[in-house]
N, C-alpha and C positions, 0 to 999 in steps of 0.2 A: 172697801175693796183696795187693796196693794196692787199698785202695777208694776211692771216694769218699765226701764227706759224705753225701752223696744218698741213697747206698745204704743205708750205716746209718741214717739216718733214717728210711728208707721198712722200716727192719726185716724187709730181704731175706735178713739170712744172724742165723745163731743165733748167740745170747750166748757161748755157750761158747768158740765159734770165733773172734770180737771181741770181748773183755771192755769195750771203750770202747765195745760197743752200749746195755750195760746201765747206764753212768754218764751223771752230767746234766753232766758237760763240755762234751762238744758244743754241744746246745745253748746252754750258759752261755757257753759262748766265741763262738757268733753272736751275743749279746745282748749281749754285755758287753766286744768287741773292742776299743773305742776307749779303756777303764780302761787306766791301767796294772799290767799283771798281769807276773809273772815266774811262773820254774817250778813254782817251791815252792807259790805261793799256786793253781796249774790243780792240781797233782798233789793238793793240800787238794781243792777241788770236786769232783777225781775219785776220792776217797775211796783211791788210792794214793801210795807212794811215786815218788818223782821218777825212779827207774830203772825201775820197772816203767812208771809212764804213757809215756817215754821209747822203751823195746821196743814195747807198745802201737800206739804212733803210728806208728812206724817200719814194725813189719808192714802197718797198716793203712794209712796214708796215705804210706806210704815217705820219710817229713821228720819229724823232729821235734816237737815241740809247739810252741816259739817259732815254729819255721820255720812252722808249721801257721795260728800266730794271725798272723805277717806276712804270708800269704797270704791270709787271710782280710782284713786290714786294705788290703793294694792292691788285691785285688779290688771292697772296697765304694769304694778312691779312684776306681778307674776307671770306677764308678756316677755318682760325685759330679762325674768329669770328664767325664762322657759327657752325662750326663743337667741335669745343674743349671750356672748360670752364678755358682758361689762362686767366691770367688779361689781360687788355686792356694795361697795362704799360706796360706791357712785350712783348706785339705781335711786339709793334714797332721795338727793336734791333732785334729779332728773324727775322724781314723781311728786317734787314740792315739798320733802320733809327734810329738812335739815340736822336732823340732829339723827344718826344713824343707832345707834342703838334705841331711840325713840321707834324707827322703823321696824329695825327688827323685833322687838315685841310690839308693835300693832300688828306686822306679817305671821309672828307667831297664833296671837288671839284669831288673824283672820282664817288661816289655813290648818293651824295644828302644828306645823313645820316652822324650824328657822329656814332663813331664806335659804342655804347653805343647803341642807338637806333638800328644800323644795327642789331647787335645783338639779338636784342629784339623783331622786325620784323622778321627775319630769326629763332626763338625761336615760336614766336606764330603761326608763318606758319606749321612749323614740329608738330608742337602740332593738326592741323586743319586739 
């Protein structure tokens, strides 16, 4: 079964059954998204090894852990491009990616859209 963050945080299903219910990863990693983290250093926060947090993730959120924090990190870009008027160069480090064209195709793969257009769709909608 694939959860969402939601779920385990609203502590709908028991520890036993989600072992990443009862770790402060989760959280650590909505707080702490835009650091640069690698696996070694979440599977440290989550008090296991890099295989097990790996399994973990995979039952619960069906993606891996990195894949877990890059979706956490475009999710908060397309906050920052929906909601606020930063540049586009800039959203990238603020969500922990340094390398902006790197950004913009992981934004493109995530949404469909450059961030440029997301933007611009999320602009004419608020406007309509």
């Amino acid at each position: 079964m694939v959860l969402s963050p939601l779920l385990l945080t609203l502590n709908l299903f028991s520890v036993q059954d989600f072992p990443l219910a009862a770790s402060p990863v989760i959280p650590q990693l909505a707080i702490h998204f835009a650091e640069p983290l690698n696996l070694e250093e979440i599977a440290q926060r989550a008090h296991m090894s890099k295989s097990t947090l790996g399994r973990c993730f995979q039952e619960c959120f069906g993606m891996s852990p990195m894949n877990y924090l890059t979706d956490l990190r475009l999710k908060h870009a397309e906050h920052l491009l929906r909601d606020t008027k930063i540049q586009i160069c800039d959203i990238a480090p603020r969500v922990g990616i340094e390398d902006a064209s790197y950004f913009a195709r992981l934004f493109r793969k995530h949404t469909g859209l450059e961030p440029s257009a997301y933007r611009e769709k999320m602009s004419r909608a608020k406007e309509a």
